[in-house]
matplotlib code that plots the C-alpha trace (Angstrom):
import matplotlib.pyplot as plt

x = [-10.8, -14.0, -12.8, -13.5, -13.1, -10.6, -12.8, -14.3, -11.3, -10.4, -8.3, -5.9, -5.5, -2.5, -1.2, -2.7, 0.0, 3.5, 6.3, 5.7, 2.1, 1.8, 0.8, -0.4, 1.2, 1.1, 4.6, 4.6, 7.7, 6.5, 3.3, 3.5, 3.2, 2.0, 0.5, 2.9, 2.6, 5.3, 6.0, 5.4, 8.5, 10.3, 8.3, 10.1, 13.4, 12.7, 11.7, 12.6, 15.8, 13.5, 14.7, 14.5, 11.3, 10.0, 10.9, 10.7, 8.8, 6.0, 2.7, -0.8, -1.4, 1.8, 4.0, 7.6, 7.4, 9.0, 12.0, 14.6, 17.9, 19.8, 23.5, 24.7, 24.9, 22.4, 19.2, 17.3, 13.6, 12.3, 9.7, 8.4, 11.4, 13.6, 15.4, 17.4, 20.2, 21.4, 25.1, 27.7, 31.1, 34.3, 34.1, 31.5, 27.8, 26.6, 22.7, 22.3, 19.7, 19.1, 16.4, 16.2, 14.0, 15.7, 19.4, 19.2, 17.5, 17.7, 17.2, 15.7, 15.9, 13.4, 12.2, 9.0, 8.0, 11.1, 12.9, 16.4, 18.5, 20.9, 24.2, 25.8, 28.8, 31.5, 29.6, 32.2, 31.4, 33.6, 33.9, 32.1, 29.4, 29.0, 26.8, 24.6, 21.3, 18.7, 15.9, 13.3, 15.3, 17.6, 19.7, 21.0, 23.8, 26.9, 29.9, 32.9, 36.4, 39.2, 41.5, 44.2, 44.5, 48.1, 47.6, 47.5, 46.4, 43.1, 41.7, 39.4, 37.2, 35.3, 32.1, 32.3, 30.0, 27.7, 27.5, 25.0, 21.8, 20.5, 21.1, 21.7, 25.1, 26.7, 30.2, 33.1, 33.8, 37.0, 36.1, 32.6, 32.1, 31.3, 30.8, 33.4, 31.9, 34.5, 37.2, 40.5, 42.8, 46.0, 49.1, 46.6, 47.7, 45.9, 46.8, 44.1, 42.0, 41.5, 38.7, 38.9, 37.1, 38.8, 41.4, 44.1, 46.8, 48.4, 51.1, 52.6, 51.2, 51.9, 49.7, 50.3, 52.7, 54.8, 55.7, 52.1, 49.7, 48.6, 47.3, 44.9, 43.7, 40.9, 40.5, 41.9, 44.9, 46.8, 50.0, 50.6, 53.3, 55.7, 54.3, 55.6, 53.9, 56.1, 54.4, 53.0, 51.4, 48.2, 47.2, 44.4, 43.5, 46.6, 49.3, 50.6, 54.3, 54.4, 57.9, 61.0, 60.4, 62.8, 63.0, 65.4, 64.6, 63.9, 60.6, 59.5, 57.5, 55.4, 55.3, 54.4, 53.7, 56.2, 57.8, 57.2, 59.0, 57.5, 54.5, 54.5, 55.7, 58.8, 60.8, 59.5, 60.9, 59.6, 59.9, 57.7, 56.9, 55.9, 59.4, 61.5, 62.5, 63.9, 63.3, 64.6, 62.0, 62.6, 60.7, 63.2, 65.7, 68.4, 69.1, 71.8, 73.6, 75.5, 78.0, 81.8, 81.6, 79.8, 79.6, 77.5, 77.7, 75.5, 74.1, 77.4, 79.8, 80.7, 81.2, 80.2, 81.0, 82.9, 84.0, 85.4, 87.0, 90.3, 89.0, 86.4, 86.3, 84.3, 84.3, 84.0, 80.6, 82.1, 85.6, 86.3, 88.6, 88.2, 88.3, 88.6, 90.0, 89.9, 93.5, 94.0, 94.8, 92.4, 91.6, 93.1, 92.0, 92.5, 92.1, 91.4, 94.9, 97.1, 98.6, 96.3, 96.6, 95.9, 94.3, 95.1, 93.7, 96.2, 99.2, 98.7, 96.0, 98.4, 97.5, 99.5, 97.3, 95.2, 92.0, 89.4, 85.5, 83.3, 79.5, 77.0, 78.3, 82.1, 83.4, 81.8, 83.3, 82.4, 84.0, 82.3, 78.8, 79.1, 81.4, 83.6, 84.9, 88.6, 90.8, 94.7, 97.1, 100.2, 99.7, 96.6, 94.0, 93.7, 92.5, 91.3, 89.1, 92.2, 95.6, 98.3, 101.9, 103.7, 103.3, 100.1, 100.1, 96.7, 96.4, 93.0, 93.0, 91.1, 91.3, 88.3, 88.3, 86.1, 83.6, 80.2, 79.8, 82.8, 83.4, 86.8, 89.0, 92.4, 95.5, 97.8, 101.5, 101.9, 105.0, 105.0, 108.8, 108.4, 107.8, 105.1, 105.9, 104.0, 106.2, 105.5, 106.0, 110.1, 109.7, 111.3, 109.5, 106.5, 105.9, 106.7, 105.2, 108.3, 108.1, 108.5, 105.3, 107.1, 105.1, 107.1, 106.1, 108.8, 111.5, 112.4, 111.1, 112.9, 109.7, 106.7, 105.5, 108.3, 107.8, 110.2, 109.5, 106.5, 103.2, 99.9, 97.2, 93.5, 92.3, 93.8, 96.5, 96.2, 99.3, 98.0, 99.5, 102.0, 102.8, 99.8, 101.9, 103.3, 100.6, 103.2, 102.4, 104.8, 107.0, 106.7, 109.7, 110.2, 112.8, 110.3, 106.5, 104.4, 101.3, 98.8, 95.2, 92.9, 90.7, 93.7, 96.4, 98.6, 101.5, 103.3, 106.8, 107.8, 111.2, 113.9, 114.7, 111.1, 110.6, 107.1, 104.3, 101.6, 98.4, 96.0, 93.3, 93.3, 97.3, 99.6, 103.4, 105.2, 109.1, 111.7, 114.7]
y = [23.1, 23.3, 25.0, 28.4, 31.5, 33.8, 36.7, 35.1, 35.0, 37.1, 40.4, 41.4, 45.7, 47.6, 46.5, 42.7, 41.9, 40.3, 38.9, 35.4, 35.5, 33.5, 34.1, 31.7, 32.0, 31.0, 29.5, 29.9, 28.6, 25.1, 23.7, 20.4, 22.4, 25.8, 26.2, 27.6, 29.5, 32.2, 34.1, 38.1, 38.6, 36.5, 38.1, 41.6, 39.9, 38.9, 42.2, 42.7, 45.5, 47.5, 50.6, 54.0, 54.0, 50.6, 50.6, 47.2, 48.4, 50.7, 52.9, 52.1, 54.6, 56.4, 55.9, 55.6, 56.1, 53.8, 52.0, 50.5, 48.9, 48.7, 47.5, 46.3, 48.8, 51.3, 52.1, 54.7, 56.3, 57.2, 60.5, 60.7, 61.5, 62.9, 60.1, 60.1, 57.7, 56.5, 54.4, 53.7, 54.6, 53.0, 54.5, 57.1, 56.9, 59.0, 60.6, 62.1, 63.9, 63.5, 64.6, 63.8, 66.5, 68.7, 69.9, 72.0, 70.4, 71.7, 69.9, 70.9, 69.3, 70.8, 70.4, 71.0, 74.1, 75.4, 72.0, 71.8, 69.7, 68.4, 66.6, 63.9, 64.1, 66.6, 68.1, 68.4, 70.4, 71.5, 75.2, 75.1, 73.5, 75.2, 77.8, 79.8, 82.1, 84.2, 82.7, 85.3, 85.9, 82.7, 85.3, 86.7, 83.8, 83.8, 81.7, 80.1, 79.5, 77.8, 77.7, 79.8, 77.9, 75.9, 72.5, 70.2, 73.0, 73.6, 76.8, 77.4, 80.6, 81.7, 83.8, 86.8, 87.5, 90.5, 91.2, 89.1, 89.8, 88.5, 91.3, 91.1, 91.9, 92.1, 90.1, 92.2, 92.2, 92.6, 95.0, 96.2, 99.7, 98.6, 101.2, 98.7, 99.6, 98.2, 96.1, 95.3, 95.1, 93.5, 93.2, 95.1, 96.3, 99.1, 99.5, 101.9, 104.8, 104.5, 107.3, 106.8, 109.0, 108.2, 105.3, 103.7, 102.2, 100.0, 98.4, 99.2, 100.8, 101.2, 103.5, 103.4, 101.7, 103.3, 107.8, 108.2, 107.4, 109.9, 109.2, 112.1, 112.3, 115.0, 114.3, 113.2, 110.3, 108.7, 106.7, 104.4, 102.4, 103.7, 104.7, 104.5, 107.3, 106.4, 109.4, 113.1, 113.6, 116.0, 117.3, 119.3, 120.2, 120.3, 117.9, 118.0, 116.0, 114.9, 113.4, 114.2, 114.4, 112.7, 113.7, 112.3, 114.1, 117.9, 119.8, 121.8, 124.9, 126.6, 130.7, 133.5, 130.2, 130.9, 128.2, 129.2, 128.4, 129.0, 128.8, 132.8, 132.0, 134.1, 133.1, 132.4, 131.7, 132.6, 133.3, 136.2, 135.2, 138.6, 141.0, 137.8, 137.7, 135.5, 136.3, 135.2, 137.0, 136.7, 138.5, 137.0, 138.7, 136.5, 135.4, 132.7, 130.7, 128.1, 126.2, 125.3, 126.8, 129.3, 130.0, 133.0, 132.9, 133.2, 130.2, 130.3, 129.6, 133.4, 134.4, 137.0, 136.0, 132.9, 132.3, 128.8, 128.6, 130.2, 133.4, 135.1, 137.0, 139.3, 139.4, 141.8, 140.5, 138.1, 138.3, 136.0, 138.2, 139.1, 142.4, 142.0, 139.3, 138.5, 137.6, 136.3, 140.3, 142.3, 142.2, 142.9, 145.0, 143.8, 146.2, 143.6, 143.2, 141.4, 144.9, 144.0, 146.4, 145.2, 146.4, 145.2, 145.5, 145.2, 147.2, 149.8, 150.0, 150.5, 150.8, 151.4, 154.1, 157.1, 156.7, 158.0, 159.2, 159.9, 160.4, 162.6, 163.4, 162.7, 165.9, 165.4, 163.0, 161.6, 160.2, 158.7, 159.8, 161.4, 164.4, 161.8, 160.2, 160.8, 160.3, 159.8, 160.6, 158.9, 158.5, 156.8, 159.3, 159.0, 162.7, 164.8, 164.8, 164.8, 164.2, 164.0, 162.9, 165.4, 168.6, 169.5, 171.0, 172.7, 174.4, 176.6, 180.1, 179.2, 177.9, 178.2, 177.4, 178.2, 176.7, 178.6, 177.2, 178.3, 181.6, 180.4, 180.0, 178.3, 177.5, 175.5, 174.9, 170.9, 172.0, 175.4, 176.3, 175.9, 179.0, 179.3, 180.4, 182.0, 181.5, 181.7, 178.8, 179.4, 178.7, 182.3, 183.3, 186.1, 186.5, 184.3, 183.4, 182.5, 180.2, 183.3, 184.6, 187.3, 188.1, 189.5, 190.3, 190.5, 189.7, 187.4, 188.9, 190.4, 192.3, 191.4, 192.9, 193.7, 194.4, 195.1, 197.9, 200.1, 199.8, 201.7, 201.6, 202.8, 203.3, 204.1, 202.8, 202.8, 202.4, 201.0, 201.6, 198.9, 200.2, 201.2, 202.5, 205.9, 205.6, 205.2, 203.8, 202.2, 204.0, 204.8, 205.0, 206.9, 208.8, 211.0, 211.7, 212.8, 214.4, 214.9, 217.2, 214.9, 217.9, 220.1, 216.6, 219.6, 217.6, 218.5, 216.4, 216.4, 215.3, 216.5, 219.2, 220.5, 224.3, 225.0, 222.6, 220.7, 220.1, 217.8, 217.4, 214.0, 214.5, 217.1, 217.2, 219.8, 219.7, 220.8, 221.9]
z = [56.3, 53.9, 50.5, 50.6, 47.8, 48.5, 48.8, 51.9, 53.6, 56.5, 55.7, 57.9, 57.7, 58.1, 61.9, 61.9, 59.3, 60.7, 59.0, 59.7, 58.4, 55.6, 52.0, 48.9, 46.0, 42.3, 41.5, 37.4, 37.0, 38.1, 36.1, 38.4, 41.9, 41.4, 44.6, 47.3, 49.9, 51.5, 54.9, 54.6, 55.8, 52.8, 50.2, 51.6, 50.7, 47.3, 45.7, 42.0, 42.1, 39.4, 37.5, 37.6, 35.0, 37.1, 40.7, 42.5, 44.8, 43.5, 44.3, 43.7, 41.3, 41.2, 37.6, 37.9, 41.3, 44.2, 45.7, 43.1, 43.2, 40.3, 42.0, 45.1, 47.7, 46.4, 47.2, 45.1, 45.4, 42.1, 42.2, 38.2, 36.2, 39.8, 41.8, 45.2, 45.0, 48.7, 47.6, 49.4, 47.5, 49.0, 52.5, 51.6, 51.9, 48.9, 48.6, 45.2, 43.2, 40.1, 37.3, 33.3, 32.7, 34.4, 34.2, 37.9, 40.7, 44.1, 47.7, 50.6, 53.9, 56.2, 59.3, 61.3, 62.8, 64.8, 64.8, 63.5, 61.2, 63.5, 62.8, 65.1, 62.9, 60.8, 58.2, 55.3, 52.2, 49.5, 48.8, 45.4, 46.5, 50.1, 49.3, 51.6, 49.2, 50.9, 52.6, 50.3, 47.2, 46.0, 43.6, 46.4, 47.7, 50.0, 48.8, 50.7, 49.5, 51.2, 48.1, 50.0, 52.7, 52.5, 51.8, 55.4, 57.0, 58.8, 59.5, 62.6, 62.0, 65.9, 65.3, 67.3, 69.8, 69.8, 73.5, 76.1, 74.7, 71.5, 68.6, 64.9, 63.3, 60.3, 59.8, 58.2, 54.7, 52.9, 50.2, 51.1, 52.5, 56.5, 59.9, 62.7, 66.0, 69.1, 67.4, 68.6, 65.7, 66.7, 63.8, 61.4, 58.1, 56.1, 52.5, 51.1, 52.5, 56.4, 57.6, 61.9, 64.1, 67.4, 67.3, 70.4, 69.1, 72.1, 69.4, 66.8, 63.9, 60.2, 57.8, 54.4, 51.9, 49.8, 49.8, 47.8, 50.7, 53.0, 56.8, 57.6, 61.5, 62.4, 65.7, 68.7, 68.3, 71.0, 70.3, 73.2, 71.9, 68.6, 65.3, 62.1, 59.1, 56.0, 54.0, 54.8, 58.7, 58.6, 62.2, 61.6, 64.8, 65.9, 67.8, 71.0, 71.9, 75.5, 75.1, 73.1, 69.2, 67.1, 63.2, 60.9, 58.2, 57.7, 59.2, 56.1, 57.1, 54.7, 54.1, 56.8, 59.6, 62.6, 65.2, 68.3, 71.6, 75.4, 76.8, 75.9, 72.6, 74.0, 70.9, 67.2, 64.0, 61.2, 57.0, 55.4, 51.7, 50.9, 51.6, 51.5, 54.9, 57.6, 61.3, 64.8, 67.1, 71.6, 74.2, 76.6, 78.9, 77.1, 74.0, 74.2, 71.0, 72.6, 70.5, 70.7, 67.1, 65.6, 62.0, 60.2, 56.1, 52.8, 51.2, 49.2, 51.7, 52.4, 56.0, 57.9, 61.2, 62.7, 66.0, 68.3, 71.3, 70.2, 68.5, 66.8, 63.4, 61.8, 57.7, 55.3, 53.1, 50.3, 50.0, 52.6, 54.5, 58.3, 59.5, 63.4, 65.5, 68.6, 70.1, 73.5, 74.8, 72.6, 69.1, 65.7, 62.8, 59.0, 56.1, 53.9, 52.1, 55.0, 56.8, 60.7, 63.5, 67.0, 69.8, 73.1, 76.1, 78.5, 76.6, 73.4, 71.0, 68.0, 64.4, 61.2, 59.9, 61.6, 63.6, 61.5, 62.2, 59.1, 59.0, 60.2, 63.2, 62.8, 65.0, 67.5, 69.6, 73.4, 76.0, 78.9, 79.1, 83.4, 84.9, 86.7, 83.6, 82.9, 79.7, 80.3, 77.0, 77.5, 81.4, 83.8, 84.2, 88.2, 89.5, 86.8, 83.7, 81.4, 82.4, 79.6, 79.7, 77.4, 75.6, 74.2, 70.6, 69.5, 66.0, 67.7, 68.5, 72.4, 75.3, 77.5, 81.0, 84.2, 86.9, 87.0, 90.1, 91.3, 89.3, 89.2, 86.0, 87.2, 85.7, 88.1, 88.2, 88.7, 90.9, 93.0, 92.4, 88.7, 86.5, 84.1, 81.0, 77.6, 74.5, 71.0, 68.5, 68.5, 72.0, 72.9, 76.3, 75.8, 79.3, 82.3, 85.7, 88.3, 91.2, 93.4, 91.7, 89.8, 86.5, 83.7, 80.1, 77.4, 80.1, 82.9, 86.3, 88.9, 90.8, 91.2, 87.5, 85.4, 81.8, 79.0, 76.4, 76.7, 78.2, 77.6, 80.9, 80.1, 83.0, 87.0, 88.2, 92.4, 94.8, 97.6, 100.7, 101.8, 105.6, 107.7, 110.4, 108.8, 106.4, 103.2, 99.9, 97.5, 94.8, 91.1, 89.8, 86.1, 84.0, 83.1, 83.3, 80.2, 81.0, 78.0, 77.9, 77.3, 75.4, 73.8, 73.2, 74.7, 76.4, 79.7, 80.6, 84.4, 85.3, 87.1, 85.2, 85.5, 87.7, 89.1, 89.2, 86.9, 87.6, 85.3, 87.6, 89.2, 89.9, 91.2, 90.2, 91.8, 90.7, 93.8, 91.9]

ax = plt.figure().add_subplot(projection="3d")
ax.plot(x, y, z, "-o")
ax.set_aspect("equal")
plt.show()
C-alpha cells in the first residue's frame, strides 16, 4: 500500500466504527518501535481511571466533566464540581451525589411525559431520609418515622380506598383538626375532646380517661353493645332506656326537676328549691309501698313510723317512743312513759285513763254516719239504735223522745209483767207503773190511778160511762166536796152532813139526809 497522509485516509463516522477496527498508535514508551497499532475495542479497556477534576474519559469541550474511576468497584461521572458515584459497598450497590461547592444538593429522577419510575425490587429508605415535599413549594415536606416500631418487627400500612371511582382524599392525621366521613373504628380509644354528630357503636366503647373528662352527645346515640362513661353523661335532647337501667352509684337530681313514672306521668317525684320541699305526687287509683320492712324517720335516725311483718308503730316526733302498736288482736296506746293501753278488736278496748275529745268541735260527737247504725254499752247492739246493759246515770235535766213520723213518743217495758217505776236519786219510788197497768203517784197502785196526798186538776175531769146497757158511769168516791166561786172565792163543802142542795153551774149536788 502506497504511503499516504493521514488526512487522506478514510473516516469512519459514528456507526462505521466496531471494536475490532483497528487504530495506529504512537507507543512513547518505546523509542525502538513506536509504531503500533490497537483494536477499538482494547483501547475502551485501557482508559486512564482519572479523577474527579480529570476524568478518564472526558468531553470535547467540557472541563471536569466525564467518566472517572478512582478504586476498584466504582464508577463515578463528574458534572463540573457535582459528581455521581456508582460503588458497590460489601453487598450494596451505592449511587451517591456529591458537590464541593455546594454543601445541599438534591436529585431528581425523572421521567418522560407520563412515564413512571418503576422498581423491579424493594425500595428500602430509612426514615430520615424518606421524605416526601410538595411538587410547587419544596418547604412544604411530609416526613416518615418508624422509630416506634419494636425492633424485628415489620409494619404493613394498607392505603384505604376512596370508593370505585377515582377521587382525592385526605389521609388522617393524629393531631390535625380533620372532618372523618364513613370510618369504622374498631378497639378505638379517645383521650381528648370527641365532637360526633351521629355515631353506632357495635362494641364496646370507652369515652374519656380519668373523672375530669366529659362525653357530651346532642343528637341521636345508639349503644348496640355495652358502654362504659367513666365521668358526667349529658343527654341534651333527651334519652330513652329500652332495657333495664343499672346504676351503681346515686342519680343526683338538680332543684324543681321531677321523676316521673307512666306513660301519664301518673306518679312524680320531685324537690322544690324555693319552700324546701319534698313531694311524692300519684294520679293513680293506688298507691302501694311494698316492703317486708318499712321505716319512716328524720335524717337523724328519729322515727316516725316503722312497721315489719310482726307489727307496726307509730312514734311520737324525736323521742324515739311509739305511741300505737299494732298487736296481733288490735293495737296498743303508749303515753310516752311506759304505762300502754290496748285496744283489741276481738275483746275490750281498755285504757288506764279516760277517753278524751279536745278541739273545735270536742262535744259533738258521731257515731255511724246512717239511721240504721246501732251502739251497744256493755251488750251487742242487735235491734235498736242504742241498747245498754245496765243502768243509765245522766247528770241532764231532759230526755227527749218522739217519731214525727209517727207522732208517737214511747217508753217500753223490756218485760210486760214488770213495773215501771220513777224514783228519785235515794231510789225511794215517785210514782210507779205496775205490770197490771196500774199508775200510782206517791204510792204503790191498787186502781188504775191511785195517788197519795193531794191533787190539784185545772181543767174537767169526765167519767165516762163504763156500762152501756143501764147507761151508768163510774163512781167518785170523796170524804167531802169543796166547792169554791170562782168570782166571790166564797166556798161551799158538800158531804154527808150537808141539807139542801148546791149548785155552781156546771154541777148539781143535792144532799139526801
Amino acid at each position: 500500500m502506497a504511503t499516504r497522509k493521514i488526512s487522506d485516509l478514510t473516516e469512519l463516522v459514528a456507526g462505521q466504527v466496531s471494536s475490532s477496527d483497528t487504530l495506529l498508535l504512537l507507543d512513547n514508551s518505546d523509542p525502538t518501535d513506536q509504531n503500533k497499532r490497537s483494536a477499538v475495542g482494547s483501547i475502551f479497556r485501557a482508559l486512564p481511571g482519572g479523577s474527579f477534576t480529570t476524568p478518564g474519559l472526558g468531553f470535547e469541550g467540557r472541563t471536569s466533566t466525564g467518566l472517572f474511576s478512582e478504586t476498584q468497584g466504582q464508577v463515578s461521572l463528574a458534572m463540573g464540581n457535582a459528581r455521581l458515584n456508582l460503588q458497590k459497598v460489601g453487598s450494596t450497590l451505592k449511587l451517591d451525589a456529591k458537590d464541593s461547592a455546594d454543601a445541599n444538593l438534591d436529585l431528581t429522577i425523572t421521567a418522560q411525559g407520563t412515564g413512571k419510575i418503576r422498581l423491579g425490587s424493594i425500595l428500602a429508605l430509612t426514615d430520615d431520609v424518606f421524605l416526601v415535599p410538595n411538587s410547587v413549594d419544596d418547604t412544604k415536606v411530609a416526613k416518615f418515622n418508624s422509630a416506634s416500631i419494636p425492633t424485628g418487627v415489620t409494619h404493613t400500612y394498607v392505603l384505604p380506598s376512596n370508593g370505585e371511582a377515582n377521587a382525592t382524599d385526605t389521609l388522617v392525621t393524629l393531631t390535625a383538626a380533620q372532618t372523618l366521613t364513613n370510618k369504622t373504628i374498631a378497639d378505638g380509644v379517645f383521650t381528648g375532646t370527641l365532637s360526633v354528630a351521629d355515631m353506632t357503636a357495635s362494641g364496646n366503647v370507652t369515652l374519656g380517661s380519668d373523672s375530669a373528662d366529659t362525653v357530651t352527645f346532642n343528637g341521636v346515640s345508639s349503644f348496640s353493645a355495652a358502654a362504659t362513661f367513666n365521668n358526667t353523661v349529658v343527654a341534651n335532647q333527651g334519652a330513652t332506656f329500652t332495657g333495664d337501667l343499672n346504676v351503681n352509684n346515686n342519680i343526683d337530681m338538680i332543684d324543681d326537676k321531677l321523676i316521673k313514672f307512666g306513660t301519664d306521668d301518673d306518679l312524680y317525684i320531685g324537690y322544690t328549691n324555693a319552700i324546701d320541699v319534698s313531694y311524692i305526687t300519684n294520679s293513680a287509683s293506688q298507691l302501694i309501698i311494698q316492703s317486708p320492712s318499712i321505716t319512716i324517720q328524720d335524717s337523724g335516725g328519729n322515727k316516725y313510723f316503722k312497721g315489719n311483718t310482726t307489727d307496726t308503730n307509730i312514734y311520737h316526733g324525736g323521742d324515739g317512743s311509739s305511741r300505737l302498736t299494732t298487736t296481733a288482736t288490735g293495737i296498743t296506746i303508749d303515753n310516752g312513759i311506759g304505762t300502754p293501753g290496748p285496744i283489741e278488736a276481738v275483746t275490750n278496748i281498755s285504757s288506764t285513763g279516760n277517753i278524751v275529745a279536745t278541739g273545735g268541735n270536742a262535744n259533738a260527737h258521731q257515731l255511724g254516719d246512717t239511721s240504721s247504725a246501732k251502739l251497744g254499752i256493755g251488750r251487742a247492739a242487735a235491734t235498736y239504735n242504742l241498747e245498754v246493759e245496765g243502768s243509765i246515770f245522766a247528770t241532764g235535766s231532759s230526755i227527749i223522745v218522739g217519731d214525727p213520723t209517727s207522732q208517737k213518743a214511747i217508753i217500753q217495758k223490756r218485760t210486760v209483767g214488770i213495773g215501771l217505776h220513777f224514783a228519785d236519786d235515794s231510789g225511794v219510788d215517785q210514782a210507779v207503773l205496775d205490770g197490771n197497768g196500774n199508775f200510782g203517784i206517791g204510792k204503790t197502785p191498787g186502781y188504775k190511778l191511785d195517788v197519795s196526798g193531794n191533787s190539784w186538776i185545772d181543767g174537767d175531769i169526765t167519767i165516762n160511762t163504763t156500762d152501756p146497757s143501764t147507761q151508768t158511769g163510774g163512781k167518785i168516791w170523796a170524804r167531802e166536796i169543796q166547792l169554791v166561786d170562782p168570782q166571790t172565792g166564797a166556798t161551799t163543802i158538800l158531804d154527808t152532813t150537808t141539807a139542801g142542795g148546791v149548785s155552781r153551774g156546771k154541777v148539781y149536788f143535792h144532799s139526801f139526809n
